[in-house]
C-alpha positions as CSV (number, residue, x, y, z in Angstrom):
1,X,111.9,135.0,26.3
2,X,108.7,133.7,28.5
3,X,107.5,130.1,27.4
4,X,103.5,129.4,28.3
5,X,102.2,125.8,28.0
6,X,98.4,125.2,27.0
7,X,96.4,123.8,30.3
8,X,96.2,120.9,27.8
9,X,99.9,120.9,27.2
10,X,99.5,120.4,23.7
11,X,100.6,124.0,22.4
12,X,103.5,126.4,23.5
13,X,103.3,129.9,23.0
14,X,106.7,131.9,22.7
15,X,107.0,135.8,23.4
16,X,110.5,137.5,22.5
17,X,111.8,141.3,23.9
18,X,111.3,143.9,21.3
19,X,112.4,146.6,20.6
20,X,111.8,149.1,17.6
21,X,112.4,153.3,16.8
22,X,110.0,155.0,14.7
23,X,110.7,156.1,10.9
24,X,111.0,159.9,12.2
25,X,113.5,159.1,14.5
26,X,116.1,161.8,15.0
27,X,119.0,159.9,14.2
28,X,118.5,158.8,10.6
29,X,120.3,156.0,10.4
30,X,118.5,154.0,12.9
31,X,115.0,155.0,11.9
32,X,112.8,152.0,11.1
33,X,114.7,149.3,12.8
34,X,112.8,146.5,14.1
35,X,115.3,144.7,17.1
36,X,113.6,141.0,17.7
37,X,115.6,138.4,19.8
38,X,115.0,135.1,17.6
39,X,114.0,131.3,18.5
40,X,116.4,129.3,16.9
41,X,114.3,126.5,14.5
42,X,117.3,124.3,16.1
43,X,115.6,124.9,19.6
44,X,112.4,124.2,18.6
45,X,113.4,120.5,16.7
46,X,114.7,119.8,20.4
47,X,111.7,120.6,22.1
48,X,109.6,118.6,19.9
49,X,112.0,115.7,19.8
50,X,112.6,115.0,23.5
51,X,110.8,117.5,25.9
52,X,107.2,117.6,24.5
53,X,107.3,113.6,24.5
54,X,107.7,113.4,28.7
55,X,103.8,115.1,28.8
56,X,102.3,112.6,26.8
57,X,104.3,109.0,27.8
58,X,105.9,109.3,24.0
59,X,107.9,106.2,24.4
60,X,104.8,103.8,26.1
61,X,102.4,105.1,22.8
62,X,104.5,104.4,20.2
63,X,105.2,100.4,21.9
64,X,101.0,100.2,21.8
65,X,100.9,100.8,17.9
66,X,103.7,98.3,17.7
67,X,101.4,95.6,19.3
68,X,98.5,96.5,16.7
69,X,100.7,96.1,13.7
70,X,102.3,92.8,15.2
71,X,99.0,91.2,15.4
């Protein structure tokens, strides 16, 4: 799987190995198939949660709109 980050680092664009037969294929069984290798949602919670935070200074934003509702 390749990973590209945004020059903005806002966005993250995932691209999986493929790999599919056609529906005239000569074994007949395995015509039609469509082989993905698949993100887990799991993998992308994670990301969200703690590596897409280090970018933007997550924890040093969210102490700034704690001051504004304390006032």
């Amino acid at each position: 799987m390749s990973y590209n980050e945004s020059k903005d680092k806002k966005t993250v664009t995932v691209q999986a190995p493929m790999m599919r037969t056609p529906t005239d294929y000569f074994i007949g069984s395995a015509s039609g198939f469509h082989y993905c290798k698949v993100l887990s949602p799991f993998k992308v919670l994670e990301w969200m949660y703690t590596d897409s935070l280090f970018e933007f200074n997550g924890i040093n934003n969210q102490t700034n709109e704690e001051e504004v509702f304390l006032q």
